[in-house]
VOBA-1610 file (N, C-alpha, C; in pm, whole numbers, padded with zeros to 5 digits, always signed):
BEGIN
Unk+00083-00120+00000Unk+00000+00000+00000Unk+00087+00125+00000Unk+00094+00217-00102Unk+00145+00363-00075Unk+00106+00435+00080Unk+00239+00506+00111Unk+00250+00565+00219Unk+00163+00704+00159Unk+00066+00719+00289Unk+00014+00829+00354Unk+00061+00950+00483Unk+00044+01085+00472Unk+00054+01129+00532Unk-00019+01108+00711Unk+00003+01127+00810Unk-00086+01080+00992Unk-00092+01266+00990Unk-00066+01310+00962Unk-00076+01468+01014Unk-00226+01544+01083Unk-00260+01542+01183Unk-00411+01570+01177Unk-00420+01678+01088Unk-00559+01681+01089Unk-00611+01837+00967Unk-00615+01939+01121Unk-00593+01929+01233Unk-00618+02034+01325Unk-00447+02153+01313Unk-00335+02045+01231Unk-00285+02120+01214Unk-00265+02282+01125Unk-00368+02252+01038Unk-00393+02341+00938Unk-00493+02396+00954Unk-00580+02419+01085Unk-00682+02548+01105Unk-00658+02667+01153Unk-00490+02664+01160Unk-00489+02859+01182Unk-00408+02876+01054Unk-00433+02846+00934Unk-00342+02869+00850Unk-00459+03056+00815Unk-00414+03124+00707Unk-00474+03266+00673Unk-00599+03194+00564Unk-00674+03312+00570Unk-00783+03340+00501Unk-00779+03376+00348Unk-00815+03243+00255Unk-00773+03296+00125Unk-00953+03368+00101Unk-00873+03463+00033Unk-00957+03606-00010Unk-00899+03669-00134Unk-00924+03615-00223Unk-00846+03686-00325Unk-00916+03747-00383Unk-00903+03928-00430Unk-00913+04025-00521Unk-00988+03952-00675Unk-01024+04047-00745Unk-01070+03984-00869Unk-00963+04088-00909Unk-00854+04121-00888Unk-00721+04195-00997Unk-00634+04072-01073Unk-00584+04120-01148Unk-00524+04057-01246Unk-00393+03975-01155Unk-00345+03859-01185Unk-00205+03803-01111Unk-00087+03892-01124Unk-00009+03897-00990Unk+00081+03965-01044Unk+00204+03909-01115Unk+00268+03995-01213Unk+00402+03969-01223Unk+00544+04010-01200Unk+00604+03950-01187Unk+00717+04021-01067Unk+00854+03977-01111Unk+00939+04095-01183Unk+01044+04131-01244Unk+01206+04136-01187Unk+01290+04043-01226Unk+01403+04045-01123Unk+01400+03976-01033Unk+01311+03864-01023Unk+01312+03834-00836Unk+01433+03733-00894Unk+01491+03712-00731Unk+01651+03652-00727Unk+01557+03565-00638Unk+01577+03382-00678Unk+01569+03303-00598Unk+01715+03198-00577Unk+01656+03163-00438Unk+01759+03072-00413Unk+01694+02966-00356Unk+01736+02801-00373Unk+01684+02720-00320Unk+01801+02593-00319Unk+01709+02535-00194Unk+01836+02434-00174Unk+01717+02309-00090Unk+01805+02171-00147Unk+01706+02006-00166Unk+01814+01983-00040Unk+01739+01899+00059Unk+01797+01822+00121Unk+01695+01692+00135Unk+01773+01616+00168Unk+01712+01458+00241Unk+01649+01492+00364Unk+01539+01451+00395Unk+01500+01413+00570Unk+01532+01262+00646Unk+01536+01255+00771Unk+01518+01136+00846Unk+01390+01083+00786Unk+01370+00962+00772Unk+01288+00901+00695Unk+01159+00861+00846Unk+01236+00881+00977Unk+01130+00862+01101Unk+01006+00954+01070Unk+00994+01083+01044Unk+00915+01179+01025Unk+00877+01230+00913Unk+00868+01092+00809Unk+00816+01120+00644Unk+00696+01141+00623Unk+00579+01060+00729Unk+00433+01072+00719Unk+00378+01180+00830Unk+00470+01217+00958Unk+00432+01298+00993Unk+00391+01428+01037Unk+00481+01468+00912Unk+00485+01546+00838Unk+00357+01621+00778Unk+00297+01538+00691Unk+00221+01529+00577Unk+00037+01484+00645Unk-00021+01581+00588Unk-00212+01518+00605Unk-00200+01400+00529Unk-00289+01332+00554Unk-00318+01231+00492Unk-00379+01267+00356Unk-00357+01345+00278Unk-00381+01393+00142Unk-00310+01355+00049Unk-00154+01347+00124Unk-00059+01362+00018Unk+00070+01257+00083Unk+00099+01197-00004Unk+00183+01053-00045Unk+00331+01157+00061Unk+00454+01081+00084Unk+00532+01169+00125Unk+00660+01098+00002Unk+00739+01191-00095Unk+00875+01129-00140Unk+00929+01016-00099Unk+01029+00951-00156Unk+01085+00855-00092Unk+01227+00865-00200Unk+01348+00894-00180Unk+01314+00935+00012Unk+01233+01103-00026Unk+01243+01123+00160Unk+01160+01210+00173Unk+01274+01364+00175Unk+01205+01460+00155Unk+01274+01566+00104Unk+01253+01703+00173Unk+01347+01791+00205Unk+01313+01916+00260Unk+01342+02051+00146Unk+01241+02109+00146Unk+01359+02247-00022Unk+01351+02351+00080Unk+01452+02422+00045Unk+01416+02539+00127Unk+01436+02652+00002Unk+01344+02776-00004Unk+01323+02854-00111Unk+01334+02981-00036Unk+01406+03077-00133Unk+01387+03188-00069Unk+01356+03327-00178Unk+01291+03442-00204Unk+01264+03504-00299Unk+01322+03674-00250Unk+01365+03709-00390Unk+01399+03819-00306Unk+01353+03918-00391Unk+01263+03980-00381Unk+01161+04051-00484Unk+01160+04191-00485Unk+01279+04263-00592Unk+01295+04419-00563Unk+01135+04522-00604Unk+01042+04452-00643Unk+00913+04533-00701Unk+00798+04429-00711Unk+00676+04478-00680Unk+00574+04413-00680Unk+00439+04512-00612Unk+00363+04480-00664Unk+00213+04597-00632Unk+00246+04583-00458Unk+00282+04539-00360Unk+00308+04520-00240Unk+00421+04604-00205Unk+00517+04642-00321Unk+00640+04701-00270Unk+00720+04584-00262Unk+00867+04582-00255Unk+00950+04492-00244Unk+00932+04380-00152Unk+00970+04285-00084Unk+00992+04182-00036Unk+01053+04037-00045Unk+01110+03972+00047Unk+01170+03890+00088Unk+01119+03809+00100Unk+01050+03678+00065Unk+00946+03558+00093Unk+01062+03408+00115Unk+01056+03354+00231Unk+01156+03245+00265Unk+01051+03134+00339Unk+01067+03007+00247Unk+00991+02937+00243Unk+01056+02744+00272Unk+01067+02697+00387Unk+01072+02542+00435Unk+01010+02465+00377Unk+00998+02372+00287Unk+00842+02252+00250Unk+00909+02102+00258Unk+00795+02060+00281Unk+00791+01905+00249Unk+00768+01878+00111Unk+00933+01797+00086Unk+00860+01758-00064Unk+00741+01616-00029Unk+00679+01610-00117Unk+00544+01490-00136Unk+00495+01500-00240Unk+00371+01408-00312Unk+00272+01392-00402Unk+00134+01409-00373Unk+00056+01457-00453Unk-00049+01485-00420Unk-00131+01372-00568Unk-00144+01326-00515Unk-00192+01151-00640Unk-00067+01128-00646Unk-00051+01139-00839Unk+00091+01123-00909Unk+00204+01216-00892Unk+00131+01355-00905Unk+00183+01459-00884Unk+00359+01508-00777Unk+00397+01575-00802Unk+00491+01619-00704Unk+00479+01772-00672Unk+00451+01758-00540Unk+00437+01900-00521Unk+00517+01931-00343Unk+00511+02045-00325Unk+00546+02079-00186Unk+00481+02151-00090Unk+00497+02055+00029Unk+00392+02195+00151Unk+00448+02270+00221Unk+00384+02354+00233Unk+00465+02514+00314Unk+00350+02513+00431Unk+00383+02490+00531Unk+00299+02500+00691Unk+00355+02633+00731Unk+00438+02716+00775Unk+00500+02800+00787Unk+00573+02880+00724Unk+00597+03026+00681Unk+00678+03084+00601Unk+00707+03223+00669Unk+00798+03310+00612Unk+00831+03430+00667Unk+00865+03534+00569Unk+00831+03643+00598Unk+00823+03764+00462Unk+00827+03895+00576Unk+00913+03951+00512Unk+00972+04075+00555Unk+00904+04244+00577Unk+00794+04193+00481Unk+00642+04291+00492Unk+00588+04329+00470Unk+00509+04377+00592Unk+00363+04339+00631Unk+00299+04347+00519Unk+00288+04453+00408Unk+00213+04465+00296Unk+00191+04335+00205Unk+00318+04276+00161Unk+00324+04170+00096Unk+00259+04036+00164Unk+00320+04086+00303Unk+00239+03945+00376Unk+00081+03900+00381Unk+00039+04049+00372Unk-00131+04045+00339Unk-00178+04024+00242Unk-00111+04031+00138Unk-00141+04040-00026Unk-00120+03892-00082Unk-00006+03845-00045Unk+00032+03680-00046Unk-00047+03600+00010Unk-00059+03636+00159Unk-00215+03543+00238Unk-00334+03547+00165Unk-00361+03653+00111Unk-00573+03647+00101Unk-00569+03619-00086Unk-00384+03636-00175Unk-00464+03599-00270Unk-00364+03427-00296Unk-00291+03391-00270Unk-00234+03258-00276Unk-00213+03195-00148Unk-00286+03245-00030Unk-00242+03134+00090Unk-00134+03136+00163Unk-00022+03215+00101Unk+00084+03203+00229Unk+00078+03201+00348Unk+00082+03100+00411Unk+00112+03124+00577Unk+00239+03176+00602Unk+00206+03314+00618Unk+00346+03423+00640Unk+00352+03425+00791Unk+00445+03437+00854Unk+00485+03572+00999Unk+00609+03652+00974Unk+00617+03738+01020Unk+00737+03846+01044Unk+00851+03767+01052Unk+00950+03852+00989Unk+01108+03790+01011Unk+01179+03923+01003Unk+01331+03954+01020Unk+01406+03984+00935Unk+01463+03880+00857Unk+01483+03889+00758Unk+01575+03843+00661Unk+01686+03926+00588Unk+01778+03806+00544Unk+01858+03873+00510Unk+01938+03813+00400Unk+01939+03856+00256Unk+01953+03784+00143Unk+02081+03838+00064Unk+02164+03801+00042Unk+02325+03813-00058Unk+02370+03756-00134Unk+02419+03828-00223Unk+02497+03768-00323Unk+02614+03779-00366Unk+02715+03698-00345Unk+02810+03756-00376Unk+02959+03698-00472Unk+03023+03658-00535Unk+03117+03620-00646Unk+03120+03473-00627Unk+03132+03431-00479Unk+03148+03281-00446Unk+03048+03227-00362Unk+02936+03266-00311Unk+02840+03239-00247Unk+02700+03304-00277Unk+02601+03230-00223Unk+02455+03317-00199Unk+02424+03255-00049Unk+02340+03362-00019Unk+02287+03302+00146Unk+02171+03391+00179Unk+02101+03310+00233Unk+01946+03380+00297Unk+02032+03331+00488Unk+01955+03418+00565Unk+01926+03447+00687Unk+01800+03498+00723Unk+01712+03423+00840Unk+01607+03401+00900Unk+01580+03443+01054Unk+01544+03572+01073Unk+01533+03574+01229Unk+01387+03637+01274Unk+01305+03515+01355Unk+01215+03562+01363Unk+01239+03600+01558Unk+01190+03744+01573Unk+01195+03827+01735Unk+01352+03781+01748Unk+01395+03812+01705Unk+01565+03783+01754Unk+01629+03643+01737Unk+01545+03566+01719Unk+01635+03404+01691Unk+01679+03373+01593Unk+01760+03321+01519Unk+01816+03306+01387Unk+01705+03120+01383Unk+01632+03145+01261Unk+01591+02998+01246Unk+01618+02936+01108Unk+01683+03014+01044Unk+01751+02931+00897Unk+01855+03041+00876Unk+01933+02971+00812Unk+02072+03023+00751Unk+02075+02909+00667Unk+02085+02919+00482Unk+02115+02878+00369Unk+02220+02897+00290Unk+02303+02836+00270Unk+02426+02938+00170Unk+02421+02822+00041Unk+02438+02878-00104Unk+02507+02797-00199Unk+02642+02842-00212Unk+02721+02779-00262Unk+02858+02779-00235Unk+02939+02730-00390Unk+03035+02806-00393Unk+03080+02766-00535Unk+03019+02773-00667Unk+02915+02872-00687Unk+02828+02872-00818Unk+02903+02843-00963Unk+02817+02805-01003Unk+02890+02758-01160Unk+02740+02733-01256Unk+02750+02856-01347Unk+02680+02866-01474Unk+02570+02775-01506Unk+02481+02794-01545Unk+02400+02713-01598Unk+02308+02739-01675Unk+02257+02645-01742Unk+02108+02712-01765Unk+01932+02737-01719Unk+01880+02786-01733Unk+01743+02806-01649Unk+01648+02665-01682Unk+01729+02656-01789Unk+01602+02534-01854Unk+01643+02392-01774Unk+01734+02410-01724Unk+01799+02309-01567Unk+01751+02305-01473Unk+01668+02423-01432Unk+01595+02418-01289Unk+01440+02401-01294Unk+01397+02331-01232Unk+01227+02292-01198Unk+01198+02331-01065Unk+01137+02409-01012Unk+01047+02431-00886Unk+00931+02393-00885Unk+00913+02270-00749Unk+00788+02213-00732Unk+00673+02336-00726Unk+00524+02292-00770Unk+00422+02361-00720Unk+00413+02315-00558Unk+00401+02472-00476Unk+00371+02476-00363Unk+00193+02420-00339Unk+00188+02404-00228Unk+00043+02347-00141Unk+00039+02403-00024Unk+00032+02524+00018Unk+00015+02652+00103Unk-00092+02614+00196Unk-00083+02595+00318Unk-00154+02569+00445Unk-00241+02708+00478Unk-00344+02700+00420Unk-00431+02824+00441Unk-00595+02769+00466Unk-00731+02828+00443Unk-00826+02820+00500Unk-00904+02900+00382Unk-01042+02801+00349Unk-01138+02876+00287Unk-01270+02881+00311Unk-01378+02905+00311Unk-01483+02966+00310Unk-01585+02858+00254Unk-01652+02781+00272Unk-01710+02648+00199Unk-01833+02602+00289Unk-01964+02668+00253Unk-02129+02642+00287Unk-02125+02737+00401Unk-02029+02831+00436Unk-02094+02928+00576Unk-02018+02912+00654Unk-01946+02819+00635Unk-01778+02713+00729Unk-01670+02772+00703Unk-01541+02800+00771Unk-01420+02788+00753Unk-01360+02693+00767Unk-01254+02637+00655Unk-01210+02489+00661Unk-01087+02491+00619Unk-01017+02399+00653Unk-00875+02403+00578Unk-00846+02350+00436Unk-00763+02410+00408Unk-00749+02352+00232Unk-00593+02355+00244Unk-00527+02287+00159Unk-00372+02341+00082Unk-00400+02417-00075Unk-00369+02514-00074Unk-00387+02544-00212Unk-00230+02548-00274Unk-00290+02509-00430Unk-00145+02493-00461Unk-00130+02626-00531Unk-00045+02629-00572Unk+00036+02768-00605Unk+00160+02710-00699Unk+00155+02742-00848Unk+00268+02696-00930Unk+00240+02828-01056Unk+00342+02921-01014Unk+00410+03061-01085Unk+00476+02987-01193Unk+00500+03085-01339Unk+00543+03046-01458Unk+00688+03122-01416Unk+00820+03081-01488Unk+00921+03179-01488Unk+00996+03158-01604Unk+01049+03290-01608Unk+01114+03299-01758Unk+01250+03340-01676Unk+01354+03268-01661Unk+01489+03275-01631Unk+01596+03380-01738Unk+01665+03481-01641Unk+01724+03531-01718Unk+01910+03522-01690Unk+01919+03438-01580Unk+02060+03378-01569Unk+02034+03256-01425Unk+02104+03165-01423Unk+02114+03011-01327Unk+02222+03054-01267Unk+02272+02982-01178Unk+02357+02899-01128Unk+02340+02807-01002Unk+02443+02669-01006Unk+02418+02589-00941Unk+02529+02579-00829Unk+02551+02502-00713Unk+02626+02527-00644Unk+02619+02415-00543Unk+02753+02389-00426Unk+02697+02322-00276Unk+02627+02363-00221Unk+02529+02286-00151Unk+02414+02324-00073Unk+02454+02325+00077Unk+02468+02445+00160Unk+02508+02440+00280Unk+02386+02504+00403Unk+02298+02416+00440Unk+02213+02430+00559Unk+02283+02438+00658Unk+02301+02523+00716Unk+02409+02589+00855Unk+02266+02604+00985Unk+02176+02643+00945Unk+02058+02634+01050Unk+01942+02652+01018Unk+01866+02535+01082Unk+01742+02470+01043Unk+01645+02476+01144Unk+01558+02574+01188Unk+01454+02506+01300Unk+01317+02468+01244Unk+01297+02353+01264Unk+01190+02285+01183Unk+01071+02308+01270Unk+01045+02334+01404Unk+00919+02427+01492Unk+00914+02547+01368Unk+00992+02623+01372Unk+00962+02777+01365Unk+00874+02723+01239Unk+00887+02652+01092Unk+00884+02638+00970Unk+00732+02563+01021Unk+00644+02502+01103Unk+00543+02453+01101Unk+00593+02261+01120Unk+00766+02227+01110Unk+00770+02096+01050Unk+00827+02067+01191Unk+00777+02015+01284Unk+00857+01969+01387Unk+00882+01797+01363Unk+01029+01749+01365Unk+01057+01635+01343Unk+01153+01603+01173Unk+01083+01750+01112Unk+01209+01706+00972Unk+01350+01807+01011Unk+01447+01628+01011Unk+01561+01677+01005Unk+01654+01646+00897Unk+01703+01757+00843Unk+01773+01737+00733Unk+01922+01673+00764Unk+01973+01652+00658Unk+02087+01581+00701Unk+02190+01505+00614Unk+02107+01505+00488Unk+02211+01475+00359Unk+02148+01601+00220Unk+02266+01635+00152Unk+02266+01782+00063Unk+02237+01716-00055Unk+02162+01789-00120Unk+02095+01711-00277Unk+02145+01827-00375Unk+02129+01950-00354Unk+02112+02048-00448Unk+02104+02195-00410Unk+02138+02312-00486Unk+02109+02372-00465Unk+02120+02466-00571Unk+02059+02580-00605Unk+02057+02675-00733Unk+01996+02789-00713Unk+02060+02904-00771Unk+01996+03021-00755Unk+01993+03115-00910Unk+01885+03150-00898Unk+01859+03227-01068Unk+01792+03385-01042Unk+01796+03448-01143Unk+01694+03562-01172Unk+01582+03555-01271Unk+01488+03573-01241Unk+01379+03511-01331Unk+01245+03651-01338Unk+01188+03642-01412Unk+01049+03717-01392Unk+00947+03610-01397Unk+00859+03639-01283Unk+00779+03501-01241Unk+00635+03588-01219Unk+00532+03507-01317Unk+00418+03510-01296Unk+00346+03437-01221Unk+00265+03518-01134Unk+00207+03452-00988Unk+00077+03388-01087Unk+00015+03261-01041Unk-00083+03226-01132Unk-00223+03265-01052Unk-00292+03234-01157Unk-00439+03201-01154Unk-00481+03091-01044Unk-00532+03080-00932Unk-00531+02947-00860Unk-00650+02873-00925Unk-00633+02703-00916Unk-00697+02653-00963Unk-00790+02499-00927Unk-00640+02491-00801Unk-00704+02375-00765Unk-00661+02390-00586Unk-00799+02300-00516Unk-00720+02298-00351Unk-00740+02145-00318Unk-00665+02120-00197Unk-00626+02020-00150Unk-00722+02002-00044Unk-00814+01885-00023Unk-00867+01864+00165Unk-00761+01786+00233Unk-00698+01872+00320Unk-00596+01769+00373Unk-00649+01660+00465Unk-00759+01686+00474Unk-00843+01552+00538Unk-00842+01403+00476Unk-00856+01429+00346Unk-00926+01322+00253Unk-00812+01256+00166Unk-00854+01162+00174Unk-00742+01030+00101Unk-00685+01088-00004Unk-00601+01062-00065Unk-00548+01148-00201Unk-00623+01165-00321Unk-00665+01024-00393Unk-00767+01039-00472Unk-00887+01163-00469Unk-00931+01183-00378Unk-01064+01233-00351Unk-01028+01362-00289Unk-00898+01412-00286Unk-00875+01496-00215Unk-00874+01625-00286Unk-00849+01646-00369Unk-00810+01744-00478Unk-00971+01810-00501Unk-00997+01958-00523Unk-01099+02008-00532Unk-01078+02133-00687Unk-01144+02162-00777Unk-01141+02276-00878Unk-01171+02388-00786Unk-01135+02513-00836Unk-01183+02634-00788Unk-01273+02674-00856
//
């Protein structure tokens, strides 16, 4: 029998209120991402995960980070922990927790794609032989990312999973939990790939208590202009996988 997620759905009832605008998606010019694959302990693969969604095998941590000089919100910083998993066949990733630098964006991201944002500083660089995000939420440092050694590539090299955003919708008079997924188009205008160096990980702060990373898969950072999409489909993290998936 395929592995299932044990996660109750009580974990995902304070996720934000999707409310999205009838404005057009945005698109957002220059953003510098960085992301980096690690392995998890395979103890905390299902518990992780609602029972919605299958977990990798092995099981996987990405950590993403965006660094967005313009956007109808004003600039921002969006740094993002997930579980890689499947949702059926699919491969996608969940974000229980995330952090964005502000407040404007954080409201604009919640009500029209679901981010479960809170406050951070962050702190994002680039520089000849490295990239690195830094994470401090009220004074604690809870991620530090670096790629290391970059070397050229091309864009048509990198794939980013569609996210499954731990948020809450509106369904007969009810508030209920959903994952909505979230998968932006990007048009890459330079890559590179590099060592993946996780220096600090708190998997509480990120929503994931129990994924510990611990072997380096990957890591890459590009400039891209990325169109936020149209949402289209949500997840009941309640419901078996088959049956789980809902149209908007």
């Amino acid at each position: 029998m395929p592995l299932v997620g044990t996660r109750p759905s009580s974990d995902f009832a304070s996720g934000p209120l999707l409310d999205p605008p009838a404005e057009e998606p945005w698109r957002l010019s220059g953003v510098q991402i960085l992301q980096l694959m690690y392995e998890i302990d395979q103890s905390g693969m299902t518990s992780l995960l609602p029972p919605a969604l299958h977990p990798t095998i092995p099981p996987t941590l990405v950590v993403t980070a965006w660094r967005v000089p313009e956007s109808p919100a004003g600039p921002f910083t969006l740094v993002e922990a997930k579980v890689g998993c499947r949702s059926g066949a699919r491969p996608r990733a969940l974000s229980v927790r995330a952090f964005c630098d502000s407040p404007e964006a954080r409201e604009a991201l919640a009500a029209r794609w679901g981010y479960p944002l809170a406050p951070a500083d962050i702190g994002f660089a680039r520089r000849y032989d490295r990239c690195w995000v830094r994470v401090a939420e009220a004074g604690a440092l809870v991620l530090e990312a670096h790629l290391v050694d970059p070397l050229a590539i091309s864009g048509g090299d990198i794939q980013y999973l569609a996210t499954l955003n731990a948020a809450r919708v509106e369904r007969e008079g009810r508030v209920v939990p959903r994952l909505i997924q979230v998968d932006p188009e990007y048009q890459f205008h330079g890559a590179e790939r590099g060592v993946p160096e996780l220096l600090v990980f708190d998997g509480d702060a990120f929503g994931l208590p129990g994924a510990d990373p611990y072997w380096p898969v990957s890591a890459s950072y590009a400039v891209a202009d990325v169109a936020m999409p149209e949402l289209r489909y949500l997840v009941d993290p309640a419901k078996p996988p088959l049956a789980a998936v809902e149209r908007i």
